[in-house]
C-alpha positions as CSV (number, residue, x, y, z in Angstrom):
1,X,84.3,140.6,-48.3
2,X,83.3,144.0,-46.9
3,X,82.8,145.9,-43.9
4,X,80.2,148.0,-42.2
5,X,80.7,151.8,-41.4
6,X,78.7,154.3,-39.4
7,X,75.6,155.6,-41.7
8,X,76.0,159.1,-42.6
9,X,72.4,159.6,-40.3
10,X,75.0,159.7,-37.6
11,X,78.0,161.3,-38.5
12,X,79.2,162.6,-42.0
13,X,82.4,161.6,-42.8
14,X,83.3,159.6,-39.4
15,X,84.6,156.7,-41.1
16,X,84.3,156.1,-44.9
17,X,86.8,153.6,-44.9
18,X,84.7,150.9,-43.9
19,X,82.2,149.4,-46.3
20,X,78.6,147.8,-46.4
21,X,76.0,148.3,-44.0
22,X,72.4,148.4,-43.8
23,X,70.0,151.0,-42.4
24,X,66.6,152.0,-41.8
25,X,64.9,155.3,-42.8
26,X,66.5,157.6,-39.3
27,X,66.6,161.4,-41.0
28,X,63.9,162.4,-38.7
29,X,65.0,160.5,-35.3
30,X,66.8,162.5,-32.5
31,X,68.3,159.2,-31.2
32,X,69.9,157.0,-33.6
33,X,70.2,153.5,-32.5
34,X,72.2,150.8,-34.5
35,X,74.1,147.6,-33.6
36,X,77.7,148.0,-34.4
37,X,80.5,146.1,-36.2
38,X,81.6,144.2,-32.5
39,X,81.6,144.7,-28.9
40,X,83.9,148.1,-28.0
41,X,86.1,146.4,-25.3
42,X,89.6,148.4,-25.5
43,X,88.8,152.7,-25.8
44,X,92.6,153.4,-26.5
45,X,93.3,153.9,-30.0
46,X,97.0,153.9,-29.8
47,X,96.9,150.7,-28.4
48,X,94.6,148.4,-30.0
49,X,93.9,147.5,-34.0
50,X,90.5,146.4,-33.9
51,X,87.9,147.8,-36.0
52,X,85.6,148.8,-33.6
53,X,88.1,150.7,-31.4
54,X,89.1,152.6,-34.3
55,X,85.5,154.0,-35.5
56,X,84.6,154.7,-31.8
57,X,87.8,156.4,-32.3
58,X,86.8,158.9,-35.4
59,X,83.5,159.7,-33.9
60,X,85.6,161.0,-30.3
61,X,88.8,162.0,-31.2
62,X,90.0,165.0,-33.6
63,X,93.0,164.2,-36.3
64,X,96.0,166.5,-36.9
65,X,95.6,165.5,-41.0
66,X,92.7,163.4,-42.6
67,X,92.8,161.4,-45.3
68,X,91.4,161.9,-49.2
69,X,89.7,159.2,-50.5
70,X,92.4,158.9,-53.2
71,X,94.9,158.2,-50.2
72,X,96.4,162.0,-50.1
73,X,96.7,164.3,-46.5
74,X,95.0,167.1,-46.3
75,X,94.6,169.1,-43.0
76,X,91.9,168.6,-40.4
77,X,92.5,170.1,-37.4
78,X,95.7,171.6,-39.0
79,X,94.8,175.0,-40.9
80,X,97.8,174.2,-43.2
81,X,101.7,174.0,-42.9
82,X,104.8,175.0,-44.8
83,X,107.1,172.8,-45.4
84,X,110.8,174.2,-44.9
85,X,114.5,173.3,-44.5
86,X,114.1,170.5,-47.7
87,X,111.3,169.0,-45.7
88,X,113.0,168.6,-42.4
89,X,110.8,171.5,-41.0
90,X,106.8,171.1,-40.9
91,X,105.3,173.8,-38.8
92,X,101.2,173.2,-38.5
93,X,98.8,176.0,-37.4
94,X,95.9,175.0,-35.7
95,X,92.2,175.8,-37.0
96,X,90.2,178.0,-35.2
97,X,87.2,176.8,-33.1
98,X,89.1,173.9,-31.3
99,X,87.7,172.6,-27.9
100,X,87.4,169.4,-25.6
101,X,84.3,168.2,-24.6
102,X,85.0,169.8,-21.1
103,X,84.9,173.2,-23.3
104,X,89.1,173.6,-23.0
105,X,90.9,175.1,-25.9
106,X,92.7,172.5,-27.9
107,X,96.7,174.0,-27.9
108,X,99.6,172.7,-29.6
109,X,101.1,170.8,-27.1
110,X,97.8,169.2,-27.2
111,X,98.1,167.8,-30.2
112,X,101.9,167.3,-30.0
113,X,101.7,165.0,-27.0
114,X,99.4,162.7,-28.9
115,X,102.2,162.4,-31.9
116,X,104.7,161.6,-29.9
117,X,102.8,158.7,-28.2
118,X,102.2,157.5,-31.9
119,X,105.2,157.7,-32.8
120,X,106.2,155.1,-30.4
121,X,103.3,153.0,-31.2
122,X,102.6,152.8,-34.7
123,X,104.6,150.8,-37.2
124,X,105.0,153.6,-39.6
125,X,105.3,156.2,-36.8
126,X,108.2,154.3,-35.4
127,X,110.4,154.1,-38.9
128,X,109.5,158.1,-39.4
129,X,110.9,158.2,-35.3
130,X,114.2,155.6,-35.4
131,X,115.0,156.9,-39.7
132,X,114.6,160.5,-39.4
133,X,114.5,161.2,-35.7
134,X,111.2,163.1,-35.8
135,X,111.1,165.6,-33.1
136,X,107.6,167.6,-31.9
137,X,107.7,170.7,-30.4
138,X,105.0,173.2,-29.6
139,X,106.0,176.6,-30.6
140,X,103.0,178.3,-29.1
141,X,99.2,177.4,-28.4
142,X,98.2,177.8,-32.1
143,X,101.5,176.4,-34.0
144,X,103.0,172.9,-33.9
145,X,106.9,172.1,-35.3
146,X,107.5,168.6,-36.5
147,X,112.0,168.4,-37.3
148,X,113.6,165.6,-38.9
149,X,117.2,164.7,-38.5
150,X,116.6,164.5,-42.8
151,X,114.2,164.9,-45.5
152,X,111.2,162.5,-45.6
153,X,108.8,162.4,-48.4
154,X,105.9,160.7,-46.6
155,X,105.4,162.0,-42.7
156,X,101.8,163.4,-43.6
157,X,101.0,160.8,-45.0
158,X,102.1,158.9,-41.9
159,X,100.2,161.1,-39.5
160,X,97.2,161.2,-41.6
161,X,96.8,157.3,-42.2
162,X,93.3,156.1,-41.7
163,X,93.9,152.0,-41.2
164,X,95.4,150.7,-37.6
165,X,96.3,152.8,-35.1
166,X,95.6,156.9,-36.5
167,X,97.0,159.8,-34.7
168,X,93.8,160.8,-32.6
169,X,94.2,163.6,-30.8
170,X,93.4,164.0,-26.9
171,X,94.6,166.2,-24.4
172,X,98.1,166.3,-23.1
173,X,97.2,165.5,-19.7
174,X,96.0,162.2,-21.5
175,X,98.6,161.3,-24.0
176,X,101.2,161.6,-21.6
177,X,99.9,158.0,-20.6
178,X,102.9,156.1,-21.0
179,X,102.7,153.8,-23.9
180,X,102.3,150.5,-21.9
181,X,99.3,151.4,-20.4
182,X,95.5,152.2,-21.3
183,X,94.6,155.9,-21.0
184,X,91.2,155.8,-18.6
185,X,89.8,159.0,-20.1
186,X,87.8,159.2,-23.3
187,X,88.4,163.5,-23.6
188,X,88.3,164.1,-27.3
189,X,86.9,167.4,-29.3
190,X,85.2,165.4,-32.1
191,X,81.4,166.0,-32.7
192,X,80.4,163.5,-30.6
193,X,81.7,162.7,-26.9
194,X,81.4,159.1,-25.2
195,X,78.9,159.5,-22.6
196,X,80.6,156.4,-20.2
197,X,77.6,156.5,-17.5
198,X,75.8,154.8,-20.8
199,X,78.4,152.4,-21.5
200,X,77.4,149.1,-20.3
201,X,80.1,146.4,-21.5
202,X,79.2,143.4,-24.2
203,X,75.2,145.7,-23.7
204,X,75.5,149.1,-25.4
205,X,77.8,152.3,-25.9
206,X,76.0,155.8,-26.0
207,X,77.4,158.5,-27.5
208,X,76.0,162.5,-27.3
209,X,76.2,165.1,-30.0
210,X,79.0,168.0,-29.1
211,X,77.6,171.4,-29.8
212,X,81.0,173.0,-29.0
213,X,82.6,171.1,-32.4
214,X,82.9,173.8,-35.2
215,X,83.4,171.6,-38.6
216,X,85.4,172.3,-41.3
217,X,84.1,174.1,-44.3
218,X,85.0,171.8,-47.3
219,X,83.0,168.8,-48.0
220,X,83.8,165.1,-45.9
221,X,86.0,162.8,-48.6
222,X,87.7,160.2,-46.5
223,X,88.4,161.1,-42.8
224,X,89.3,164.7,-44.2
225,X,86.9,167.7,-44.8
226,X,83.5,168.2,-42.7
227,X,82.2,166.3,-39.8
228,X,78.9,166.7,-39.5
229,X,77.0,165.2,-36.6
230,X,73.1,164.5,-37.7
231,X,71.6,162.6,-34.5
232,X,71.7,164.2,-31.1
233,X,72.5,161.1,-29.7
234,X,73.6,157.5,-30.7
235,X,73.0,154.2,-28.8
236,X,74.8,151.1,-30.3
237,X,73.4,147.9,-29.1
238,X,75.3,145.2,-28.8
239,X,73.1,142.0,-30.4
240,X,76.2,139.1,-31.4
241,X,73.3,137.3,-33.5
242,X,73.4,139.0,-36.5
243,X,69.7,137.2,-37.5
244,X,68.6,139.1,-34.2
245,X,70.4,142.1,-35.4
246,X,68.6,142.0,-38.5
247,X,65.0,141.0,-37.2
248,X,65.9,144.5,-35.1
249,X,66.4,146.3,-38.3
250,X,63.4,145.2,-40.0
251,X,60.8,145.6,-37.2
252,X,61.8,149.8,-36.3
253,X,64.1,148.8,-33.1
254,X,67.3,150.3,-34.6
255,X,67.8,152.2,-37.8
256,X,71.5,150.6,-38.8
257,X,73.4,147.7,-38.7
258,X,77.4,147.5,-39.0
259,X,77.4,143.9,-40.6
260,X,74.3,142.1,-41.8
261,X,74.3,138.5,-42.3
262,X,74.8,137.9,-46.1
263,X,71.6,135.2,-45.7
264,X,69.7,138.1,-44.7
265,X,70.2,140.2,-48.2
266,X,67.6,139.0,-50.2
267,X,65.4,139.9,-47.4
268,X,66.5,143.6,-46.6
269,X,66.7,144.1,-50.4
270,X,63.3,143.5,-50.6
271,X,61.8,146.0,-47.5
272,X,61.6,149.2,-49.2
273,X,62.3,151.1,-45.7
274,X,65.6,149.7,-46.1
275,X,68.5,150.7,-47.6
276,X,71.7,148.5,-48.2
277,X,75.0,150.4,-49.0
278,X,78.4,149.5,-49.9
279,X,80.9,152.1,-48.8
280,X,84.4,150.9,-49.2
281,X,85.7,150.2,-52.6
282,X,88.7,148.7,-52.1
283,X,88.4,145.9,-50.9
284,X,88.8,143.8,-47.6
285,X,91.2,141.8,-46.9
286,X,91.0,138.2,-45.0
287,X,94.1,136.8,-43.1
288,X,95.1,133.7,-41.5
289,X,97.3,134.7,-39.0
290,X,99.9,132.5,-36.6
291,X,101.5,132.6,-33.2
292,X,104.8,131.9,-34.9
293,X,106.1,132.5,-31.1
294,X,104.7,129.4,-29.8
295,X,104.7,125.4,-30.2
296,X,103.9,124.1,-32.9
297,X,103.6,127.0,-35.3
298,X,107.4,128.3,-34.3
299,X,107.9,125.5,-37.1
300,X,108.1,127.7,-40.3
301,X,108.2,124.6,-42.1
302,X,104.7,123.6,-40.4
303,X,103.2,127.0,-41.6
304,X,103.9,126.5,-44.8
305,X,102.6,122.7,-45.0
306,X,99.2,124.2,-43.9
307,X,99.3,127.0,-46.7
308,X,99.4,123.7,-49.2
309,X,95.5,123.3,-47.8
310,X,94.4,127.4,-48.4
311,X,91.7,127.8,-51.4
312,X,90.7,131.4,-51.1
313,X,87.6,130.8,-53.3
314,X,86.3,128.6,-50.4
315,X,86.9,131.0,-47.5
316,X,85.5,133.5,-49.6
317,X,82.2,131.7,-49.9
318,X,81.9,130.9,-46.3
319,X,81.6,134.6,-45.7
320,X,79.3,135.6,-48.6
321,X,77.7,132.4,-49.9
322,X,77.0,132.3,-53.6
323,X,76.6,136.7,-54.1
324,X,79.5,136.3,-56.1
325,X,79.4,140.6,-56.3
326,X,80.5,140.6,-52.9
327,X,83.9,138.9,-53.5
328,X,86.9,138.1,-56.0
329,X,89.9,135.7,-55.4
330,X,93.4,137.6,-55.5
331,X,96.5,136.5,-54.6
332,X,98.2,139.9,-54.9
333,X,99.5,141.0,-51.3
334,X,97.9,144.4,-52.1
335,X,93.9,145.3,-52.4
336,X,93.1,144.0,-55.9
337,X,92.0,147.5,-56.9
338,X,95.0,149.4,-56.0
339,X,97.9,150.2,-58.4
340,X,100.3,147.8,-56.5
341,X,98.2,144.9,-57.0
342,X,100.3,142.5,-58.3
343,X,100.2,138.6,-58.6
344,X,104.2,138.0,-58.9
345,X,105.5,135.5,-56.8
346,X,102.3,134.1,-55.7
347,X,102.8,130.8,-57.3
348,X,103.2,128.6,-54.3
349,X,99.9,129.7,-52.7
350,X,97.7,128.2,-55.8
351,X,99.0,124.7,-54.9
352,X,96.2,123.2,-53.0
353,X,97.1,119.0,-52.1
354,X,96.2,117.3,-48.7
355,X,98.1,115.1,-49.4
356,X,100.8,117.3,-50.0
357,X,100.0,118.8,-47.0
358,X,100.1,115.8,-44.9
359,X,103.6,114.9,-46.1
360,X,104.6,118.1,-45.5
361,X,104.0,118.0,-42.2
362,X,105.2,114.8,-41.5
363,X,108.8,115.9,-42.8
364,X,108.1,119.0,-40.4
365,X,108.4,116.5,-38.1
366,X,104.6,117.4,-36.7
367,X,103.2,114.2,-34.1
368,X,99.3,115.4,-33.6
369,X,100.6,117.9,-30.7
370,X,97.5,120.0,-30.0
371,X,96.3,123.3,-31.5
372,X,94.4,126.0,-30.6
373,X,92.7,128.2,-32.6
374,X,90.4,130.9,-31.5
375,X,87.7,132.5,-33.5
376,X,85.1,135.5,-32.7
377,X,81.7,133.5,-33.3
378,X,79.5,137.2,-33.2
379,X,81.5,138.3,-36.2
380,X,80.1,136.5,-39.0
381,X,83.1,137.1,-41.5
382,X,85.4,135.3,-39.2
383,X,83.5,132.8,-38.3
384,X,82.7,131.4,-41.9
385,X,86.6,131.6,-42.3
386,X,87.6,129.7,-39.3
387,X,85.5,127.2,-39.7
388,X,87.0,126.8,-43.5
389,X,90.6,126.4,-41.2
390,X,89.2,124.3,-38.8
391,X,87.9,122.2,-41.3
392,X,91.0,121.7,-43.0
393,X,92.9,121.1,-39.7
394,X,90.8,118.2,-39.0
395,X,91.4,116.6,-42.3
396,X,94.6,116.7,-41.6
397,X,94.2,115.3,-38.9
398,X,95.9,117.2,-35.9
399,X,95.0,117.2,-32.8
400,X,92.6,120.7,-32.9
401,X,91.2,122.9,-30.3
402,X,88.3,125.1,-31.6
403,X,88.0,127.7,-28.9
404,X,84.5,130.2,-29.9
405,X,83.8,133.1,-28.0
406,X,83.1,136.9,-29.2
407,X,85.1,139.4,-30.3
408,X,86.0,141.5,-28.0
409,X,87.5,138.3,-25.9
410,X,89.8,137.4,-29.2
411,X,91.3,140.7,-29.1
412,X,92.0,140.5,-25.4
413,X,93.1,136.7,-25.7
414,X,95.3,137.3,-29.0
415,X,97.6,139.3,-26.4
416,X,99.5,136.7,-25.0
417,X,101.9,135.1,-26.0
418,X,102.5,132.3,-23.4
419,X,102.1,128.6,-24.1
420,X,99.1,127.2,-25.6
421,X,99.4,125.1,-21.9
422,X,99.0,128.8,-20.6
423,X,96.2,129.7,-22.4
424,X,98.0,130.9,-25.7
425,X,96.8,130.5,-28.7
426,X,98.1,129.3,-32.2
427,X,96.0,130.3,-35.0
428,X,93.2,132.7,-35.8
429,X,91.9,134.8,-38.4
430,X,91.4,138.3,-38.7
431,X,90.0,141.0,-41.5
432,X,91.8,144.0,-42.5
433,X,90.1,146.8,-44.3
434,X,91.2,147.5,-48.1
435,X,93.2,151.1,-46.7
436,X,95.7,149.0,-44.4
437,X,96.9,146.9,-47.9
438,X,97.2,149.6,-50.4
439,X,100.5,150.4,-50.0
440,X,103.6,149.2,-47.9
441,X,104.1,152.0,-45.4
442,X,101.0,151.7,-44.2
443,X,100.8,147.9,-43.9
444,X,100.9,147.0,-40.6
445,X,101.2,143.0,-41.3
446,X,104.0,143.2,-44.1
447,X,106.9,144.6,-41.2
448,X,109.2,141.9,-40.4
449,X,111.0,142.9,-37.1
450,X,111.3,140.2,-35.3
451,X,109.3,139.8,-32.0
452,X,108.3,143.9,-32.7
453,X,106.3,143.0,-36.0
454,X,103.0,143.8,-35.5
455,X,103.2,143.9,-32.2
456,X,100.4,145.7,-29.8
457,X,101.2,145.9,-25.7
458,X,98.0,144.2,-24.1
459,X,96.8,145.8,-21.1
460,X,98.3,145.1,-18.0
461,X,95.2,145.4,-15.5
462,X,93.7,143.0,-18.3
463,X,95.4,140.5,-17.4
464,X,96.6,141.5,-13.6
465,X,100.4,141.0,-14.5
466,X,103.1,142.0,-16.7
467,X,102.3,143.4,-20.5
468,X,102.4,141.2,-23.1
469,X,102.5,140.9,-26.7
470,X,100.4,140.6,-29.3
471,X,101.9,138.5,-32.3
């Protein structure tokens, strides 16, 4: 299974670490319209893990550090840093040429204010903050002094991380938003700025090339090195049928699109003004993910029944059909072309039994109470998945809720974590991109913290009362 980045007719370098997309021939156009991975409905990327957040992210926001395409930090809007004291002292000197879209200077505190915020967000920002007591000070507008209370091998590689939730960089005016709530400004100093008068919700996001961003010199690999913006402006259009979105492609009316439909393949192969591209070699990642917080899933027992039923070769087909080059069965917890793939322990998950499975949950002490599973119906990866679970939910013959809406609405409904009666939720599936599973520090699903594991504060205006959790 793959997934769709930005075409390099847009931005060089704005977010390699997605995979396949299609797109037209668009070197000569001033405007660059494509149709994107999913509807952009949450702009904070401290505060939300979806895909699309995150490259509307890349192509706003500046990073401290980027990312090599081997996994290493390297600086980005860091010049460079010694490291002294044993590694308790990193002191970063900002690049030259840094500016806002409102044409202020980027300073320190600048970026510092943005760190801390991450810190108290991210998963792996939050063991560098409670282990080693990471402390950001700026020393002065051009130098930045990250302390630890003792030495840590990894806090670049922290900072720099590329999966859910990077450290983007906005103004300290901004990142002082507490933690709990969405910042309302979209302020970055990346080459492009978000134009929001263009932004029409679930219809299209606009965004304008910055003529004050001054790239780096080396060459893009990863999200480190050059940026280079190529279209003066970029309009993605939101079409949730991806036949539609591909009909668009073929006939002129956008030059790129995120995520074709895999039916459609054969087709785009075939139109010579077309070019198909995977990006991301290391594989994506499907999950099937519960609301262990809420009846009947709370049942630990009851989660593992319905792993008795999981045949990864079938959910993989749902998503690509028969391309069998666009998929391989893995039961390592790690991207299958990592070095820490491994396939020890994974024994129980190749038992596949209904009738197992229907025992299982009998002993679980399971009675046909009702489940709700939700499911983004525009995204066509999940949806060929969930309707692999929701099949095997029915023939096992509980009492099954199939709730289908678009993406955008999943990640705003995933929040809560009330009773189904309350309009939880118990089930749904979600796709990971191969970065977030190559190694434990920066795997946001493997943290087992109780109520705080993988846990994202939902918006309270979203939902006009208290925050909530994600689960």
């Amino acid at each position: 299974m793959r997934r769709p980045d930005l075409p390099d007719a847009a931005v060089d370098g704005a977010a390699r670490f997605t995979a396949s997309g299609v797109f037209g021939q668009a070197s000569a156009v001033r405007v660059l319209r494509g149709v994107p991975q999913a509807n952009l409905t949450r702009l904070d990327p401290i505060r939300a893990t979806a895909t699309i957040t995150r490259t509307h992210a890349y192509l706003v926001y500046d990073t401290l550090l980027g990312l090599h395409s081997l996994f290493h930090p390297l600086p980005q809007m860091a010049q460079g840093w010694p490291i002294e004291d044993d590694g308790k002292v990193n002191t970063f000197t900002l690049r030259d040429g840094l500016r806002f879209h409102n044409g202020e200077k980027v300073t320190a505190r600048d970026v510092g204010a943005p760190i801390q915020r991450w810190l108290a967000r991210n998963g792996f920002g939050q063991e560098v903050a409670k282990r080693h007591a990471a402390h950001v000070v700026a020393v002065d507008d051009r130098h930045l002094r990250l302390t630890l209370q003792k030495p840590f091998a990894l806090p670049m590689k922290a900072n720099g991380k590329a999966n859910a939730l990077p450290c983007f960089v906005m103004p300290d005016s901004v990142a002082g938003t507490d933690t709990r709530t969405q910042i309302t400004s979209e302020l970055g100093s990346r080459p492009y700025r978000f134009v929001r008068e263009g932004w029409s919700a679930g219809l299209r996001l606009v965004c304008a090339r910055f003529d004050g961003y001054v790239p780096r010199r080396e060459p893009t690999d990863g999200t480190a090195g050059a940026k280079l913006a190529k279209a003066g402006r970029m309009e993605r259009h939101i079409i949730p049928d991806r036949a539609t979105a591909g009909a668009a492609l073929q006939s002129g009316q956008v030059e790129f699109s995120e995520i074709p439909l895999h039916d459609l393949l054969p087709v785009l192969r075939r139109n010579c003004n077309i070019e198909l591209v995977v990006r991301d070699r290391t594989d994506s990642v499907g999950m099937l993910r519960f609301n262990h917080l809420v009846a009947s899933f709370d049942n630990r027992a009851l989660r593992r029944a319905l792993m008795l039923t999981v045949d990864e070769e079938n959910f993989l087909l749902a998503v690509v059909g028969d391309d069998r080059g666009m998929y391989a069965t893995s039961h390592s917890f790690r991207s299958r072309s990592r070095p820490m793939q491994t396939k020890e322990g994974s024994e129980p998950l190749r038992v596949k039994s209904l009738d197992r499975a229907r025992a299982a949950l009998r002993e679980a002490g399971y009675a046909g109470q009702r489940v709700v599973q939700i499911t983004a119906s525009d995204f066509p990866g999940l949806a060929g998945l969930s309707q692999v679970t929701a099949d095997l939910l029915h023939r096992l013959d509980p009492t099954l809720e199939f709730v289908a809406t678009d993406w955008g609405t999943v990640v705003q409904q995933r929040a809560w974590r009330e009773p189904i009666e309350l309009g939880g939720w118990n089930i749904f599936h979600k796709i990971w991109s191969g970065p977030a599973w190559v190694e434990p520090n920066s795997t946001p699903a493997m943290r087992a913290n109780g109520t705080e594991a993988l846990v994202r504060r939902a918006d309270e205006q979203a939902h006009g009362g208290p925050a909530r959790a994600m689960v």
